[in-house]
C-alpha positions in Angstrom: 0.0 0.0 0.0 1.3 3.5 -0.8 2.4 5.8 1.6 -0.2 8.4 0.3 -3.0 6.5 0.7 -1.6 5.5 4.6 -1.2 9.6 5.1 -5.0 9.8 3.7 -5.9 7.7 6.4 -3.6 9.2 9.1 -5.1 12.7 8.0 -8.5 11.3 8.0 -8.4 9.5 12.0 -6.4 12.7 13.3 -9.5 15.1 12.1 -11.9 12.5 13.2 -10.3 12.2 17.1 -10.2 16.2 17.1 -13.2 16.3 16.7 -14.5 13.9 18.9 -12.9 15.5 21.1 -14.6 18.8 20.9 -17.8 17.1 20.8 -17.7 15.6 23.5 -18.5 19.2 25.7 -17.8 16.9 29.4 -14.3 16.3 28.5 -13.7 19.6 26.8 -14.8 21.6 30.2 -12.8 18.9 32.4 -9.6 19.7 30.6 -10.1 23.2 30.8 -10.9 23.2 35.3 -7.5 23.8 35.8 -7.2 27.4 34.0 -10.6 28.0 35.4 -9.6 27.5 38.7 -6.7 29.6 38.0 -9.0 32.1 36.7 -11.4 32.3 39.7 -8.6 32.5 42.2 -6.9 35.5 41.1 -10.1 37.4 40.4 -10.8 36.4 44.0 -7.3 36.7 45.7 -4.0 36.4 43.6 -4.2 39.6 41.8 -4.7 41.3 45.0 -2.3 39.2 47.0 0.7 40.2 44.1 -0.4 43.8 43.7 0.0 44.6 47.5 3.4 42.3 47.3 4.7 44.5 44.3 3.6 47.5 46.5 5.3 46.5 50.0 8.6 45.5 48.0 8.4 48.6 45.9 7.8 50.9 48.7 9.2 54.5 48.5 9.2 54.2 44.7 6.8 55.5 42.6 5.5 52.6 40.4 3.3 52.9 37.8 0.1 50.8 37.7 -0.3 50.0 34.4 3.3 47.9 34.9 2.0 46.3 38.3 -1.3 45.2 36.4 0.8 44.1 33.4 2.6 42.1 35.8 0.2 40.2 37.7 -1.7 39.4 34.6 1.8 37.8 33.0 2.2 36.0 35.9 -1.6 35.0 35.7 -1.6 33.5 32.2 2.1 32.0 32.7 0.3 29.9 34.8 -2.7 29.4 32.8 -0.5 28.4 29.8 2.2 26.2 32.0 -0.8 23.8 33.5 -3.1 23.9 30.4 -0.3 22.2 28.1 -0.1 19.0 30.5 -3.8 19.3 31.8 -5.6 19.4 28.3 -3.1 17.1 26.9 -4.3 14.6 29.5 -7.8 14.8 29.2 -7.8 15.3 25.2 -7.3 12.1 24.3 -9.3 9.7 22.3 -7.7 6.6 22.6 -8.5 5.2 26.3 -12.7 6.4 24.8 -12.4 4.5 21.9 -10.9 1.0 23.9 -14.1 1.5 26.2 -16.8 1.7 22.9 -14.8 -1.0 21.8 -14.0 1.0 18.3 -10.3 0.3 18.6 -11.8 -3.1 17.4 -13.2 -1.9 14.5 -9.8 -0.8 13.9 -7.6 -3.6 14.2 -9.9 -5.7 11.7 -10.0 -2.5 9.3 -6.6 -1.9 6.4 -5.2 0.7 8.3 -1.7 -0.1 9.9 -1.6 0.2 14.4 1.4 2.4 13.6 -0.4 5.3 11.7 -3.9 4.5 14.2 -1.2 5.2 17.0 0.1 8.4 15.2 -3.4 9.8 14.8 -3.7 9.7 18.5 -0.8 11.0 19.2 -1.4 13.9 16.3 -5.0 14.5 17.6 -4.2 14.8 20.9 -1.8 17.2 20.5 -3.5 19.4 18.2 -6.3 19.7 20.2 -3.8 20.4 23.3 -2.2 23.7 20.7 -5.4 24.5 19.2 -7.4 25.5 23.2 -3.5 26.7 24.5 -3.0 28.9 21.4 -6.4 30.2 22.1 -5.8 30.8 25.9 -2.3 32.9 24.7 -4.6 34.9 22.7 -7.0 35.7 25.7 -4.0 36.5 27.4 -2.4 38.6 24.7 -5.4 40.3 24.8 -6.0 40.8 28.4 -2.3 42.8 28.6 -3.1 44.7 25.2 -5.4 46.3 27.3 -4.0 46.4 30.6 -0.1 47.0 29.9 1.8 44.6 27.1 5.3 45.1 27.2 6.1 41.4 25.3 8.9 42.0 22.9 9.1 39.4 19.5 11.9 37.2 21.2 9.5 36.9 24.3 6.1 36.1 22.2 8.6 33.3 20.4 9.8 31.8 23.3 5.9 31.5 24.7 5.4 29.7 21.6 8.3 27.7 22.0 7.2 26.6 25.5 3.9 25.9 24.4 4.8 23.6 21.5 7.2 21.5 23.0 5.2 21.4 26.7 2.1 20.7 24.3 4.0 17.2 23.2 5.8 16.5 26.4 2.1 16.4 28.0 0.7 14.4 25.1 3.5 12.1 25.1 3.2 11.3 28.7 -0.5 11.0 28.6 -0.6 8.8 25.6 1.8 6.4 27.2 0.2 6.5 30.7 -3.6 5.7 28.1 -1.1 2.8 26.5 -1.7 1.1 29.7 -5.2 2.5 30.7 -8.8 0.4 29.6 -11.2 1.9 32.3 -13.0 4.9 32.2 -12.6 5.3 36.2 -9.0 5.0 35.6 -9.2 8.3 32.9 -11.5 10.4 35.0 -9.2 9.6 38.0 -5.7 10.7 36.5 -7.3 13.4 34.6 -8.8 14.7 38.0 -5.5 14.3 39.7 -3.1 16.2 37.3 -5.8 18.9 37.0 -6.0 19.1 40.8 -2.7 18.4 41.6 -0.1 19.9 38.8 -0.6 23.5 39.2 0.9 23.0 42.7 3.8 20.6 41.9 4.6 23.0 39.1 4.5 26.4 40.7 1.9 27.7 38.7 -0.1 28.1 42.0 2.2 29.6 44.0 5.7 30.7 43.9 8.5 27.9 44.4 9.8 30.1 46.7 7.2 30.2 49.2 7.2 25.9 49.4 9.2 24.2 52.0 12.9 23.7 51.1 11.9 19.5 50.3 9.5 21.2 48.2 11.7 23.0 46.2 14.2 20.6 45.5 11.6 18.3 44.5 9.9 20.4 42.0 13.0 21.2 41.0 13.6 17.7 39.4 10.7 18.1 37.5 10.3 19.4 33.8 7.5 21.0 34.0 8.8 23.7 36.4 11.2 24.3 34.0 8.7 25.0 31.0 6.4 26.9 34.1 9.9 29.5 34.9 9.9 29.9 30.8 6.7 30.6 30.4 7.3 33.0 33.5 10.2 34.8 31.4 8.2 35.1 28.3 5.4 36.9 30.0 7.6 38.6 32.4 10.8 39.6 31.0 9.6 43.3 29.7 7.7 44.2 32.8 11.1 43.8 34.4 12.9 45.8 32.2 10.5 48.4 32.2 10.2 48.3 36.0 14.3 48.2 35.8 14.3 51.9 34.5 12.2 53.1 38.2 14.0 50.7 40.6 17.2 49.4 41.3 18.5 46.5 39.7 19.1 44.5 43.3 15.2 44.8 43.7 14.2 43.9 40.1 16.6 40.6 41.1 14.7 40.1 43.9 11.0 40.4 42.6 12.4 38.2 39.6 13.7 35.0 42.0 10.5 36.0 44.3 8.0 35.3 41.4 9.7 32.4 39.6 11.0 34.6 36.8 14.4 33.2 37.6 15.1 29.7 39.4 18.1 27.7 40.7 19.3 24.0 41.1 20.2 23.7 44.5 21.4 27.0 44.5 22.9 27.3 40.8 20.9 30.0 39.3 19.4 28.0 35.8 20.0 30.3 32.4 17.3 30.5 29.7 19.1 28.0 27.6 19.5 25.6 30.3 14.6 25.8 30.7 15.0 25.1 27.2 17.7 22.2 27.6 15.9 20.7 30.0 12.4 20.8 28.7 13.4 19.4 24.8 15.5 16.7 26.5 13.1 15.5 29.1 10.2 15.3 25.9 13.0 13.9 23.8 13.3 11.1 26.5 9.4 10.8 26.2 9.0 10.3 22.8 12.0 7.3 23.0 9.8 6.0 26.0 6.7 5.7 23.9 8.6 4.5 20.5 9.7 1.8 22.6 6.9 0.6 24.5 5.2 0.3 21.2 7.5 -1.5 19.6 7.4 -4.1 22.3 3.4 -4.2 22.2 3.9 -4.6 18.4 6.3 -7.6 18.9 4.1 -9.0 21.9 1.3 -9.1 19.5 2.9 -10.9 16.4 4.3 -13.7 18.8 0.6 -13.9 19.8 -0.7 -14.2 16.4 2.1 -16.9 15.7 
């Protein structure tokens, strides 16, 4: 069989997961309670909280509030961004739904090849992961168009950057994770979890800072506080610099390590190279995970055939 006609069918399952996916309104709101909560919380209290932070450490300068608003909202939809591209990743996915209607079935008995079925999960699941983040960067992009945007070109690319590659570090790790997974309890319990749990473990919550010293070298050995302190510099990075021409530099260091704009290793200050080092290796590693688990499914299954 051609390799066109095997793309026409790749092309075809990807569109038809999408949208499934956004069909399927339950799992669409699920995977978007994490920004939500995010959202209600510093309507409520984190806006507030950071303003009167920026204004006790700022005290006895004269700081404008269109940079303080600019500022809490980066730091607002850093966080968004940082949790949505794991969160939605996780709870996008068609392939644990389809093992339950007992479609994947229908597949194995249909000419397509478990390699390109595979990729259209894979595909679907992060496309619909890009296609509600790039959406949420818009919102945000928005939000400080009105309130204070001071995101240069390199900035709004390295956003990107972090959403792409966190995008398919999430999907990667779900997918392998749904590899495993055949009950619907199982889905709607991880997809609970991560949603509850990774905005904490990540710092998108709170500041890393503000854990417990375990804490903080335990987050610190995971990737995605490294793609959370990018995001953090993307949104971030201008305000500082703008704020940098009203108050010394030793304070603009100290708002920048007190709001997770810059991070350390065990007391090694990490450059933004290293984030992106960090983050490509570690989905790198994923993808080399996955490849291999399914080739070992794939040979499992011929000697069962045999």
């Amino acid at each position: 069989m051609s390799s066109k006609a095997e793309f026409k069918k790749l092309t075809y399952l990807t569109s038809r997961n999408i949208k499934l996916y956004f069909k399927d309104k339950m799992t669409f709101l699920v995977s978007l309670i994490t920004p939500l909560i995010l959202l209600v919380l510093f309507i409520a209290f984190l806006k507030s909280t950071y303003e009167s932070s920026l204004i006790s450490i700022t005290q006895g300068f004269n700081l404008d509030q269109k940079l303080i608003d600019a500022f809490t909202g980066g730091w607002l939809f850093s966080s968004v961004l940082a949790t949505s591209c794991i969160t939605v990743a996780f709870c996008s996915g068609i392939m644990v739904i389809d093992k339950i209607n007992r479609a994947n079935i229908d597949f194995m008995v249909s000419p397509v090849k478990k390699s390109t079925l595979q990729l259209s999960y894979v595909l679907a699941n992060l496309f619909s992961t890009l296609i509600v983040t790039f959406v949420l960067l818009v919102v945000g992009l928005v939000y400080l168009a009105c309130v204070g945007f001071y995101i240069s070109f390199v900035d709004l690319l390295l956003i990107i950057f972090g959403i792409v590659v966190t995008s398919l570090f999430g999907t990667l790790l779900a997918n392998i994770i749904w590899t495993f997974t055949h009950s619907q309890g199982v889905v709607s319990g991880v997809c609970t979890l991560v949603s509850a749990l990774y905005g904490f473990i990540c710092g998108a919550y709170m500041p890393i800072n503000t854990m417990g010293a375990g804490m903080q070298g335990f987050v610190s050995l995971l990737p995605g506080t490294y793609a959370t302190v990018l995001f953090r510099q993307g949104f971030l990075n201008g305000v500082l610099k703008e704020m940098g021409k009203t108050l010394p530099n030793e304070m603009i260091e100290g708002i920048a390590s007190g709001f997770d704009v810059k991070m350390s290793f065990f007391g090694h200050d990490v450059s933004t190279l290293a984030l992106i080092l960090v983050i490509t290796i570690s989905t790198l590693a994923l993808l080399g995970i996955f490849l291999l688990i399914n080739s070992l499914r794939k040979k499992q299954l011929k000697k069962r055939i045999q």
